[in-house]
C-alpha positions as CSV (number, residue, x, y, z in Angstrom):
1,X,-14.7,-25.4,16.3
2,X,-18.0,-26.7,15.8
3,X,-19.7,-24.4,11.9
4,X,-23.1,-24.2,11.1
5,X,-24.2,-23.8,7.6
6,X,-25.4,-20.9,6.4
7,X,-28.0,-20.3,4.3
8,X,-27.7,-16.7,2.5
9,X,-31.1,-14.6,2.5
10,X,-32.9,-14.1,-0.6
11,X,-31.7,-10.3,-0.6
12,X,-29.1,-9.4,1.6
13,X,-29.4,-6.4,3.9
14,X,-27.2,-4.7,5.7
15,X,-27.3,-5.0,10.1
16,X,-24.6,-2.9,12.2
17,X,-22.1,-5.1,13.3
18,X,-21.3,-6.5,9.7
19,X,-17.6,-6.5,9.3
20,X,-15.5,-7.8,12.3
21,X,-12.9,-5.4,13.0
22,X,-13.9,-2.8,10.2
23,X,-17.7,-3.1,11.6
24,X,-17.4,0.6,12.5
25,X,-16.4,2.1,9.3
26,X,-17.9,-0.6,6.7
27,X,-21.1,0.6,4.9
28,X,-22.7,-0.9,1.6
29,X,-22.8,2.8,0.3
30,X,-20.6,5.3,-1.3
31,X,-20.0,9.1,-0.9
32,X,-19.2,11.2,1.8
33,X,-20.5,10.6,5.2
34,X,-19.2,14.3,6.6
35,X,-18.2,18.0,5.5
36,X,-14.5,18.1,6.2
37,X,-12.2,20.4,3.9
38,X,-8.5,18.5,3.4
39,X,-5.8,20.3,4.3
40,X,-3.0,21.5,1.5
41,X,1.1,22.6,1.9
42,X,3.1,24.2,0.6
43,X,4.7,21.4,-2.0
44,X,3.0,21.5,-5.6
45,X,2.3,17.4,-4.4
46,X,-0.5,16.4,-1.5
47,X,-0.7,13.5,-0.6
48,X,-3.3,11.7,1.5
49,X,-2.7,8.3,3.1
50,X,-1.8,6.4,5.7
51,X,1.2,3.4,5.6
52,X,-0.5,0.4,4.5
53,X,1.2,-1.4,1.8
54,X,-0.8,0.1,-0.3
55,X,0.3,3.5,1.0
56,X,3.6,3.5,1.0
57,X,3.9,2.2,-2.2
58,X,3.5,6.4,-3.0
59,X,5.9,7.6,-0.2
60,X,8.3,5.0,-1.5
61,X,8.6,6.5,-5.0
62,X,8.5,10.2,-4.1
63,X,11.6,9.1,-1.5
64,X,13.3,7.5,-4.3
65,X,12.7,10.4,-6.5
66,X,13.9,12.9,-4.4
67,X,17.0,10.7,-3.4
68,X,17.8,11.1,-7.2
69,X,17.3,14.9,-6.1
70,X,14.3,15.4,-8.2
71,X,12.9,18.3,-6.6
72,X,9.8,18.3,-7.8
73,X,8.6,15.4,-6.2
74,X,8.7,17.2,-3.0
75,X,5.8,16.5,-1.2
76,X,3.4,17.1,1.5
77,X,2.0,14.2,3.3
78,X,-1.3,14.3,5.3
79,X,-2.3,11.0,7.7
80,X,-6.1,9.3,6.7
81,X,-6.9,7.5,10.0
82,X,-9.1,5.3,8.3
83,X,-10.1,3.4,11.6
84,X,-11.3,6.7,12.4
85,X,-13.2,7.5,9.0
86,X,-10.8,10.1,7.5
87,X,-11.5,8.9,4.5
88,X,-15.0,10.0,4.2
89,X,-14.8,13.6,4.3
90,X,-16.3,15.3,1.4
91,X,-12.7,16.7,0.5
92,X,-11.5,13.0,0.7
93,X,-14.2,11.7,-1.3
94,X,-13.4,14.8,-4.1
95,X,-10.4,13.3,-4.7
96,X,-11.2,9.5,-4.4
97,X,-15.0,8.6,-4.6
98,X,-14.3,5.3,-3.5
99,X,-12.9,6.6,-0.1
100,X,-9.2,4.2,-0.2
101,X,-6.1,5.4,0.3
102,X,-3.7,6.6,-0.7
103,X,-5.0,9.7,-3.0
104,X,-2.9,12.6,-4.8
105,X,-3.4,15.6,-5.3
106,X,-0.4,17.8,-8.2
107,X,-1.5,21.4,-7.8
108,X,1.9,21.5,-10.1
109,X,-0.6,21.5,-13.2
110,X,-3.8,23.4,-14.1
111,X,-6.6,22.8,-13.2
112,X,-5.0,20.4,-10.6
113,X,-5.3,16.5,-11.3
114,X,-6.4,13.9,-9.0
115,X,-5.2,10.4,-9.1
116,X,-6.4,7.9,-6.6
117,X,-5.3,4.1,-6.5
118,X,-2.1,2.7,-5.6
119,X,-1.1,1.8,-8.9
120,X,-2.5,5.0,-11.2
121,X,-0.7,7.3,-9.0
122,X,2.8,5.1,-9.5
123,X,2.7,4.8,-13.0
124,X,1.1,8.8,-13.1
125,X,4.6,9.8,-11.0
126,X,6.8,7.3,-12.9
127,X,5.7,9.0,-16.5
128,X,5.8,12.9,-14.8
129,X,9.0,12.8,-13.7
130,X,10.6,9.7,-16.5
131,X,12.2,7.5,-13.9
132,X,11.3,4.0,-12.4
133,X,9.8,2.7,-15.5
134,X,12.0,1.6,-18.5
135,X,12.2,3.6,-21.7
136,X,11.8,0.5,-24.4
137,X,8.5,-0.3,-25.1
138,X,9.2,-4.2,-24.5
139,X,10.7,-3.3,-20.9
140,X,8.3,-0.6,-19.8
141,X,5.2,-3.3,-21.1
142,X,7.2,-6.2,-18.8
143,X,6.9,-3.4,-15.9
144,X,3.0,-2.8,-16.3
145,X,2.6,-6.8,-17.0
146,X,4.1,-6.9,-13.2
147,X,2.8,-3.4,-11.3
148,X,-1.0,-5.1,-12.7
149,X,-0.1,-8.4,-11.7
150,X,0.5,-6.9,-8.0
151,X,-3.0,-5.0,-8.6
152,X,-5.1,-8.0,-9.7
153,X,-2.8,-10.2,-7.0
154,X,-3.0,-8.5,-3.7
155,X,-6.6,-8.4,-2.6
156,X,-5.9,-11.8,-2.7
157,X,-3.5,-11.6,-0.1
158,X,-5.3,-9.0,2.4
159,X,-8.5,-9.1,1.7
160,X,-8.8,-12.8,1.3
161,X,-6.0,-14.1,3.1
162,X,-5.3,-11.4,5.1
163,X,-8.9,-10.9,6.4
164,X,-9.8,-14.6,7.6
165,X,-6.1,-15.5,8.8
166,X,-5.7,-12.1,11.1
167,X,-9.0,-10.4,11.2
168,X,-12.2,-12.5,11.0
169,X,-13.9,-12.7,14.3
170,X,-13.8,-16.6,13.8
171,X,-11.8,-19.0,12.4
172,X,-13.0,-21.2,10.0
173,X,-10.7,-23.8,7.8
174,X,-12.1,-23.4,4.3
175,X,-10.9,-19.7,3.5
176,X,-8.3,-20.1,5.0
177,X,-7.1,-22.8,3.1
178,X,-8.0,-21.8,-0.4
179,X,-6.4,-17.9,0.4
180,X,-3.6,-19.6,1.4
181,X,-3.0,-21.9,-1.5
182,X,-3.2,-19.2,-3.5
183,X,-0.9,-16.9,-1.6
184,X,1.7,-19.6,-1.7
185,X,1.3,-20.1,-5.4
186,X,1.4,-16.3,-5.9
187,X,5.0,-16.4,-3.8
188,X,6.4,-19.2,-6.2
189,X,5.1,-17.2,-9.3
190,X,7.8,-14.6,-8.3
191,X,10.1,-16.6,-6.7
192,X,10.4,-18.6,-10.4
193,X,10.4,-15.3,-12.2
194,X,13.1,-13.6,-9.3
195,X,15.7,-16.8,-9.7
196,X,16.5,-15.3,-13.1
197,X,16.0,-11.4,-12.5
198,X,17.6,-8.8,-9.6
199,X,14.3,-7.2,-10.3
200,X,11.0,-7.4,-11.7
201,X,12.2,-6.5,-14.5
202,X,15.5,-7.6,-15.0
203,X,18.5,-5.8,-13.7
204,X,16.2,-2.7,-13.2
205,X,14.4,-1.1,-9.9
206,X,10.7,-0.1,-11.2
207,X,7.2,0.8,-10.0
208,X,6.6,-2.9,-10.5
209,X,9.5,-3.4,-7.2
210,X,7.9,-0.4,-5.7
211,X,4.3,-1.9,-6.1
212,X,5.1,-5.6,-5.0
213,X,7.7,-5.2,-2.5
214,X,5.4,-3.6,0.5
215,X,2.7,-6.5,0.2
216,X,5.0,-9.8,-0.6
217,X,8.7,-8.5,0.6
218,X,7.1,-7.5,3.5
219,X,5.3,-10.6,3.6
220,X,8.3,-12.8,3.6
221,X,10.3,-11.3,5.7
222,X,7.4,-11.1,8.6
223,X,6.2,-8.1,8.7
224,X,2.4,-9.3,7.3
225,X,-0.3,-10.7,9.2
226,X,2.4,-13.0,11.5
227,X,1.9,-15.1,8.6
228,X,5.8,-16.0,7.7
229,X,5.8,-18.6,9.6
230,X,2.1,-20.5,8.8
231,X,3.1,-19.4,5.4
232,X,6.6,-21.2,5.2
233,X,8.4,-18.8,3.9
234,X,12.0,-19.7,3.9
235,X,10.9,-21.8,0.8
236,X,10.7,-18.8,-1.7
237,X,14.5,-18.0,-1.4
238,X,14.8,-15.8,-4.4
239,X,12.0,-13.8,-3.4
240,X,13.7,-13.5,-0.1
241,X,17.1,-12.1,-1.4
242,X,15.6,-9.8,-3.8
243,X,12.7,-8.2,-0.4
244,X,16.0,-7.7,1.3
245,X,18.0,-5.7,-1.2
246,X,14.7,-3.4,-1.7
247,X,14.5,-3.1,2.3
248,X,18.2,-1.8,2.5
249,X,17.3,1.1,0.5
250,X,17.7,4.6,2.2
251,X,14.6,5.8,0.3
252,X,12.8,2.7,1.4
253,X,13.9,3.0,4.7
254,X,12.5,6.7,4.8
255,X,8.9,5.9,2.6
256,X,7.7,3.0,5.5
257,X,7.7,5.8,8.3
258,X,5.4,8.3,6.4
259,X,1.7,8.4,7.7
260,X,2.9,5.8,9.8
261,X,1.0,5.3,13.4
262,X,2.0,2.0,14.7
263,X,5.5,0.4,15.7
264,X,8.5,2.2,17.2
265,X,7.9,5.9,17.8
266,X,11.1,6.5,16.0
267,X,10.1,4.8,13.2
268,X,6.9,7.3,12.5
269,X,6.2,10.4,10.7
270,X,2.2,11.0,10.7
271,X,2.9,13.5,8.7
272,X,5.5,14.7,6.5
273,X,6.7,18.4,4.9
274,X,9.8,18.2,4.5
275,X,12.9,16.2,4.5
276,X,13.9,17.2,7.8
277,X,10.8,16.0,9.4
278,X,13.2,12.6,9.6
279,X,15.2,14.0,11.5
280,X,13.2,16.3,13.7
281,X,9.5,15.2,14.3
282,X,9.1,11.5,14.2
283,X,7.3,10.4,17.2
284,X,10.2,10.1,19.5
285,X,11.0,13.4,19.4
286,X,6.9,15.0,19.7
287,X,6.8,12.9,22.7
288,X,9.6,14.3,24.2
């Protein structure tokens, strides 16, 4: 593939089209771009997402709270299309002005409290309800050095690596290159730290697991991007035992199908309100 240089303007402005794949819904501005009221159930939890890794990082927890039959984390969840622009209603944008998912809603408290971001809303249901974090100050610091690690680490992984590998319209060998360095030295940063530890931290399953595991467990076990292969990685074996015990997990198992549109019919739930919707209204069974 033949590149031409590119010479940036001396202000940049923006042209439709700008964006690849995400052309349609990628704009240099905030806010909301329509009047949409979300809608609410009847759990004291709402949540609004859809099953990227960094959604289900939420479904994950409330599934493994409510395995430990902690019934408060019962939960409504409500699918954000955000090919479709969901995400920039004006009840959307109430809750999360910069318009990602996922984003929470706890009517269980008054007034009601928002929390948008992957990692606020762990660490927000990890102190409610006292579980998934550790208790000693040393532990529960090792499990926020880790759950911000996967913050700081990830955009890394889709939006830089992610992004050129599956989704830029072209090719081109330099991002590629330097994204993928870096993901493969972010895989040996936890494959040193996993040869010593079950978990992130230690012998016990966090936020920090529950943060990591849908971008980098997924990852090495080839469910990213079609990456595992480009990315080699049969090499990171520790980080490979430890993504399979987290994937085995009933709760696990349960928090990948919610707001989930792609895949096997029986493997989504767009939208979940109770624990029976499993059973009774994954995709399978609607199209029947």
């Amino acid at each position: 593939m033949t590149q031409t240089t590119y010479t940036p303007e001396r202000v940049w402005q923006w042209q439709a089209g700008n964006g690849g794949k995400f052309a349609n819904i990628n704009r240099p501005t905030a806010g909301h771009r329509f009047d949409k009221a979300l809608p609410t159930g009847k759990h004291p939890i709402q949540l609004y997402s859809l099953a990227t890794p960094n959604g289900v990082k939420v479904t994950i927890l409330l599934e493994e709270l409510l395995e430990k039959g902690i019934v408060g984390a019962e939960y409504n969840a409500f699918l954000i299309d955000i090919m479709e622009g969901d995400q920039f209603s004006s009840g959307f944008c109430d809750i999360n002005p910069n318009s990602k998912i996922p984003a929470l809603i706890d009517n269980s408290q008054t007034p009601s409290i928002r929390v948008f971001e992957s990692g606020a809303i762990l660490l927000y249901l990890a102190e409610k309800f006292s579980e998934f974090i550790p208790n000693s100050l040393a532990l529960r610091t090792e499990c926020l050095n880790w759950l911000f690690w996967q913050m700081g680490s990830a955009p890394i992984l889709g939006g830089g690596f992610g992004h050129f590998y599956a989704y830029a319209p072209e090719k081109y060998p330099y991002p590629i290159d330097r994204y993928t360095m870096e993901v493969k030295r972010q895989l040996d940063v936890l494959n040193n730290h996993l040869q010593n530890n079950t978990y992130m931290c230690g012998d016990e399953y966090t936020i920090a697991d529950i943060a990591i595991w849908p971008w980098y467990g997924v990852l090495v076990e080839g469910g990213l991007y079609e990456a595992a292969e480009f990315l080699n990685v049969q090499e990171y074996a520790h980080v490979q035992r430890w993504a399979k015990s987290i994937s085995k997990r009933p709760a696990v198992k349960r928090g990948r199908m919610v707001n989930r549109t792609w895949g096997e019919p029986s493997e989504q739930l767009h939208q979940r309100h109770d624990s029976s919707d499993f059973e009774l209204n994954t995709q399978d069974k609607l199209n029947q």
